[in-house]
C-alpha positions in Angstrom: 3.9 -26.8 -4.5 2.2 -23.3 -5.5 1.6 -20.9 -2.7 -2.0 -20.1 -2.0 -3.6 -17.3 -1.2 -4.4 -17.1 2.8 -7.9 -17.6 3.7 -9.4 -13.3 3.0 -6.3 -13.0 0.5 -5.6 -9.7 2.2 -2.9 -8.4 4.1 -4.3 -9.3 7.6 -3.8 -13.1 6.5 -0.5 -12.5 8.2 -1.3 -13.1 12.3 -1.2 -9.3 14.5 -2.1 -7.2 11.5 -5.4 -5.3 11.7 -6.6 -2.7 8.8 -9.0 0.5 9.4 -10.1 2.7 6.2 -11.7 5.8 6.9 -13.0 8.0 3.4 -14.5 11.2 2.8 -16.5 11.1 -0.4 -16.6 14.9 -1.1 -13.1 15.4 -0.3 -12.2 12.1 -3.1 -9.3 11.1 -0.1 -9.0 9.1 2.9 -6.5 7.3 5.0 -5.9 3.8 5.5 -4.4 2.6 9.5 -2.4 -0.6 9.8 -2.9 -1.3 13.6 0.2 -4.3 15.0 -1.6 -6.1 18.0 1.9 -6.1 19.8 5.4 -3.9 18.8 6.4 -5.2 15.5 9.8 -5.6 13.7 9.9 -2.8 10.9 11.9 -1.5 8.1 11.2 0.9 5.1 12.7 1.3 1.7 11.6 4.3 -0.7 12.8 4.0 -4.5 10.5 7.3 -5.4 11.7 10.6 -6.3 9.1 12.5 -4.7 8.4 11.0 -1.1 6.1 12.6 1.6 7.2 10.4 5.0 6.7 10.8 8.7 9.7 9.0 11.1 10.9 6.6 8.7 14.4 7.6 9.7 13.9 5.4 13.2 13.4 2.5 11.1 17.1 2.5 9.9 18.3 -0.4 11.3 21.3 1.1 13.1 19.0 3.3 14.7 17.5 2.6 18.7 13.7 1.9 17.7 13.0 -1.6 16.3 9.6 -2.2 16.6 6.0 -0.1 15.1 2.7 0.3 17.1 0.8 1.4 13.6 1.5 2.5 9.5 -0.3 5.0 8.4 -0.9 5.6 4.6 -2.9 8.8 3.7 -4.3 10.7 0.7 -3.3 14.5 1.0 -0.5 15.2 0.0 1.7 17.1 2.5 -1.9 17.8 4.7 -2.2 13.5 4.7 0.4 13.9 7.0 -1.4 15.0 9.6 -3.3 11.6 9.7 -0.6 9.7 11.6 -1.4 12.1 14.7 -5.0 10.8 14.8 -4.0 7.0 14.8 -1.6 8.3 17.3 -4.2 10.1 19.2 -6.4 6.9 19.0 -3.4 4.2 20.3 -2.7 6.8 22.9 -6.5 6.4 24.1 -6.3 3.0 24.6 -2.8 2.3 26.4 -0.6 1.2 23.6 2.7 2.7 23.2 6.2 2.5 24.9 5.7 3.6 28.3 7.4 6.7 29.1 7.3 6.9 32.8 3.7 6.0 32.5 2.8 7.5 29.5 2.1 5.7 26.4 3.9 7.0 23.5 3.3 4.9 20.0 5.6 4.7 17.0 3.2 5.1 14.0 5.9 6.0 10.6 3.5 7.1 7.8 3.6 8.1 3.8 1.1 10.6 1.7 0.3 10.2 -1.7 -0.7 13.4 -3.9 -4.4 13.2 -4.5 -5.0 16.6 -4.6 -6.3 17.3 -8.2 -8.6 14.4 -8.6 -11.8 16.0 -8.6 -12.5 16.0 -5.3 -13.3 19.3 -2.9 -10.8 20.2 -0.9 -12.0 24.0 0.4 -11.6 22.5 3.8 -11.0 25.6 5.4 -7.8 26.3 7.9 -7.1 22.7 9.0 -7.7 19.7 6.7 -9.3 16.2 8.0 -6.5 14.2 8.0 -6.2 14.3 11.8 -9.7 13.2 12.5 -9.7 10.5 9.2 -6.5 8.6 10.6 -8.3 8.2 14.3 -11.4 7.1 12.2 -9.2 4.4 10.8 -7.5 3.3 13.3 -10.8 2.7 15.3 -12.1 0.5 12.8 -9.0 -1.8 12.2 -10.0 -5.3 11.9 -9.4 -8.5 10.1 -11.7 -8.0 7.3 -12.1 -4.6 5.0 -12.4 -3.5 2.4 -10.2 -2.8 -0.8 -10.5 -0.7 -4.3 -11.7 2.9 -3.9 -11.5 3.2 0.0 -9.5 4.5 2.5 -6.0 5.8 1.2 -7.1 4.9 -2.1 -10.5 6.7 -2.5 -9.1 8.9 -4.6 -6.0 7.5 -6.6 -5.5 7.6 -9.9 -3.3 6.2 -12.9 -2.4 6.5 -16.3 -5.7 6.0 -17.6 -7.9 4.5 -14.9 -8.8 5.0 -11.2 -6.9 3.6 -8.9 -7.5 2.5 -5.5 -6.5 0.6 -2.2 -5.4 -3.4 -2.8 -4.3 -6.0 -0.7 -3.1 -9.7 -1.6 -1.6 -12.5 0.6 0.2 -16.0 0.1 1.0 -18.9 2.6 4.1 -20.4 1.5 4.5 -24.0 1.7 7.2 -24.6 4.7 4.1 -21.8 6.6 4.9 -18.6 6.5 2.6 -15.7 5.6 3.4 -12.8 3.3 0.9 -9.8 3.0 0.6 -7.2 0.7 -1.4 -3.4 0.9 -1.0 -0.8 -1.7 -2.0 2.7 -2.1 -2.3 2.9 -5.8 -1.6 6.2 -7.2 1.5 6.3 -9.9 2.5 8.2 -12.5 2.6 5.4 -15.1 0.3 2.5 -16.1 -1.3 -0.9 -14.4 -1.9 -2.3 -17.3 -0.2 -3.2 -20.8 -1.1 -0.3 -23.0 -4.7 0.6 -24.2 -6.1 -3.0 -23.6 -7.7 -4.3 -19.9 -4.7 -6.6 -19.4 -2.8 -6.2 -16.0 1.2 -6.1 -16.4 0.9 -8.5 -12.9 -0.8 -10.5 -14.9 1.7 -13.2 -14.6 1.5 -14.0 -11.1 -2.7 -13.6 -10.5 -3.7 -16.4 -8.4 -7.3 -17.6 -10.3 -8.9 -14.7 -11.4 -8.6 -12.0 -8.4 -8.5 -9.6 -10.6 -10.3 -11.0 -14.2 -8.2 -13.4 -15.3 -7.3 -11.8 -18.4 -3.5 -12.8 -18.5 -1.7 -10.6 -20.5 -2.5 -10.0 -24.3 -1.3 -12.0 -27.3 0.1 -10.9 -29.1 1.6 -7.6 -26.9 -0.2 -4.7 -28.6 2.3 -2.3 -30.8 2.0 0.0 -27.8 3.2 -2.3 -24.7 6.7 -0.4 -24.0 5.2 3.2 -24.7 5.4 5.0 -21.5 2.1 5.9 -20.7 2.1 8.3 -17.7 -0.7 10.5 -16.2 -1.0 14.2 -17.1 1.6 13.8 -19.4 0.7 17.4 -21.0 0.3 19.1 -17.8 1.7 18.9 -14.3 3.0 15.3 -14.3 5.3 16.3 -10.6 1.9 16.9 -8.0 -0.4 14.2 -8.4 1.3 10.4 -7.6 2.7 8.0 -5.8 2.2 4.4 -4.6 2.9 3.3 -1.1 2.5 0.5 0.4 3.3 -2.2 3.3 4.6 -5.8 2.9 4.0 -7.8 6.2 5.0 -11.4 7.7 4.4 -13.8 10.4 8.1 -14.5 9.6 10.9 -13.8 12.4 13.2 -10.9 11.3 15.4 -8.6 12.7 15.2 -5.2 11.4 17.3 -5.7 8.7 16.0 -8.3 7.6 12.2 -6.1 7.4 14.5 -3.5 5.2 15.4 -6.5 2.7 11.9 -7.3 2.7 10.9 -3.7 1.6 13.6 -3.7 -1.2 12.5 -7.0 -2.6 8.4 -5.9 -2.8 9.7 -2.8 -4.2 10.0 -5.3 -7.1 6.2 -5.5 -7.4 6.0 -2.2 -8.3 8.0 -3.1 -11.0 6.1 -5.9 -12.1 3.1 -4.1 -12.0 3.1 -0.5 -13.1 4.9 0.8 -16.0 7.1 2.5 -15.4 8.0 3.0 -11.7 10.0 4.6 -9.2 10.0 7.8 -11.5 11.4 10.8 -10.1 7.6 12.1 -10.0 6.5 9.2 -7.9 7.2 9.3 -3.8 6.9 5.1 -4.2 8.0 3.7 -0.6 7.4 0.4 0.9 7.0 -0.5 4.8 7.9 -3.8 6.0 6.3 -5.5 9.1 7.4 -8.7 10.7 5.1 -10.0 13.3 7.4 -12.8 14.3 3.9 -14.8 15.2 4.8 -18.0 13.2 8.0 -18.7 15.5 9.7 -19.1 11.8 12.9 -17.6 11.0 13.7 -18.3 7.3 16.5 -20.3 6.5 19.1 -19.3 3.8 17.5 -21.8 0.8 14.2 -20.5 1.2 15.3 -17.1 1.3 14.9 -16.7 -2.4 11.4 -17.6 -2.1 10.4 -15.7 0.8 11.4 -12.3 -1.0 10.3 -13.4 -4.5 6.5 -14.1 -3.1 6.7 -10.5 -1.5 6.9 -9.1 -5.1 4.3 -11.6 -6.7 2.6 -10.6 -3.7 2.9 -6.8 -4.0 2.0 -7.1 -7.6 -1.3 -9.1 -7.0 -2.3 -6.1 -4.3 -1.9 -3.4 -7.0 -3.9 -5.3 -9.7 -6.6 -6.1 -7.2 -6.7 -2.1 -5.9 -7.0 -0.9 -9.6 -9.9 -4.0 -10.4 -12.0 -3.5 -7.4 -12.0 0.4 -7.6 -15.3 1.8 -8.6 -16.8 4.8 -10.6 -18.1 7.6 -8.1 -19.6 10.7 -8.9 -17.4 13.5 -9.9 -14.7 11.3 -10.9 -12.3 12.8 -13.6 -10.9 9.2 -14.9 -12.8 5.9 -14.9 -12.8 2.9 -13.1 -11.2 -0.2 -14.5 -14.3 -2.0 -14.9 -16.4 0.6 -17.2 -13.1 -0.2 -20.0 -13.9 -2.6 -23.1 -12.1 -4.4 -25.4 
C-alpha cells in the first residue's frame, strides 16, 4: 500500500501539534512556533556547519529533560534567537510549563536561520522583533496555516529562487503519522539545475508541488553545484531547519534516530546539503498519541517516510513561496521553461 498524505498534508496531521507563523513584511523575516498540546518526547540532530541553537543540549538523550512544551524556528540570524523568549513568555501566560514550586517553566529548544541580507529592513533600532514575533506565533498556533513565504520562511532564499516555509505529512499503513516543517533557506539548490524540476521530485504525492517529476533527459548541468552568493559572502546568509513529528511512541532516542533519518530529506532535496556554510538541524517530536510503538520490521519504513516526508515539505515551501515587493531573488513560480 502507498502512504497517503494526512487529511491538510501538513505537519499538524500528526495528533498534539499546533503551528503559529508570525511575519513582518518590511523586515522580509518572521518566526514560525510549533506549540505540543501536552510535554512531548524530543530529540535533535544538526549535520550543518554553521548552527544558531537555543537548549538543544537537553535534548541529548542521556540528559534529565525528555519532553518539549514548544520549537521555535526564527529568521534572524543570531537576533532570531531571541524569539524562543516570546513563545516562552506566551506558554508562561497560560500555565504550561513544568511546575517549579508553582511556577510554570516551559522547555521551548529553537534554531535561526541567516536572513539577514535578503532585502528586507532591518534598522530596527536597539532591540530586534524577535521577542514580540515568537509570542505572536505562538498565539496563533492551530491546526491549519499557512506555508511558502510565511512565518520563518518569509524571507528565505536559495540558489536561485525564494525560498520559504513547507510542511508535508503521510499516514502509513499499519497508522502512524509522520509530519514534516521546513525552514527553507540553504546554500545550494531545490531544484535540478536551471530547469523548474524539484530534486524531491521522486517522492511528490500527486502534484503538491507541480508535478513536474524530474527532467529527461537530466540537463548537462544537474551535478554542478549551484550555491547562493557564490561570488560574494557564501558563510552569512543560510540554513534550513526544520521539525519531523509523530503520533508514534518513542523514547528519546528513538526521537534522535528520527532527526538523523529526515536529515536524509535534506539530501534528497537540496543540492548540496549540510555544507559547512549551512547551520541544517532537524528537531524530532513524538507525541506518543497513536498508543503505537514501531516494531523492528517496520522500522525501515517509519524512518524512510520521514525523509520522503521531509523532502515533500521543502519542495512545497520553495512552490508555494510568492514574489513580494523588494524581493532580491524570485519566486519559483515566476520561472519558465
Amino acid at each position: 500500500m502507498i502512504p497517503r498524505p494526512g487529511p491538510r498534508n501538513l505537519i499538524t496531521d500528526v495528533a498534539g501539534i499546533r503551528v503559529g507563523n508570525a511575519s513582518d513584511s518590511r523586515l522580509k523575516s518572521g518566526v514560525t512556533a510549533i506549540v505540543c498540546d501536552w510535554p512531548t518526547v524530543a530529540g535533535v540532530q544538526i549535520l550543518g556547519g554553521a548552527p544558531g541553537t537555543r537548549e538543544t543540549d537537553l535534548l541529548d538523550p542521556h540528559n534529565l529533560v525528555e519532553h518539549v512544551h514548544a520549537i521555535t524556528l526564527s529568521g534572524g540570524s543570531a537576533f532570531g534567537l531571541d524569539a524562543a523568549s516570546g513563545v516562552v513568555a506566551w506558554l508562561r501566560e497560560h500555565g504550561i510549563g513544568f511546575d517549579v514550586r508553582g511556577t510554570p517553566v516551559p522547555i521551548v529548544p529553537g534554531a535561526i536561520l541567516a536572513d539577514l541580507h535578503n532585502g528586507g529592513d532591518k534598522d530596527w533600532g536597539r532591540y530586534g522583533p524577535y521577542r514580540e514575533l515568537g509570542f505572536e506565533a505562538a498565539a496563533t498556533a492551530a491546526l491549519d496555516f499557512a506555508i511558502g513565504s510565511t512565518g520563518a520562511g518569509t524571507g528565505a532564499l536559495t540558489a536561485g529562487v525564494k525560498g520559504g516555509l513547507g510542511s508535508a505529512s503521510v499516514v502509513l499503513p499499519n497508522g502512524i503519522s509522520i509530519g514534516a516543517l521546513a525552514a527553507i533557506n540553504p546554500v545550494g539548490s531545490v531544484t535540478v539545475g536551471q530547469t523548474r524540476h524539484f530534486w524531491a521530485a521522486p517522492f511528490e504525492i500527486g502534484d503538491e508541488f507541480g508535478g513536474l517529476g524530474l527532467p529527461s533527459p537530466l540537463p548537462a548541468d544537474a551535478q554542478r553545484v549551484r550555491l547562493k552568493y557564490r561570488d560574494t559572502e557564501p558563510a552569512r546568509t543560510h540554513t534550513t531547519i526544520a521539525v519531523v513529528a509523530t503520533d508514534a511512541v518513542l523514547t528519546s532516542a528513538g526521537a534522535k534516530r528520527l532527526a538523523m533519518s529526515a536529515h536524509d530529506g535534506f539530501a534528497r532535496a537540496i543540492w548540496p546539503a549540510h555544507t559547512p556554510f549551512d547551520g541544517d538541524l532537524v528537531f524530532a517530536l513524538a507525541t506518543g498519541a497513536s498508543g503505537i510503538v514501531p516494531m523492528a520490521d517496520q522500522a525501515i519504513d517509519f524512518y524512510a517516510h520521514s525523509a520522503s516526508t521531509m523532502a515533500r515539505a521543502i519542495a512545497r515551501g520553495v512552490f508555494l513561496a510568492t514574489a513580494e515587493d523588494g524581493d532580491i531573488m524570485p519566486a519559483w513560480s515566476s520561472l519558465h521553461g
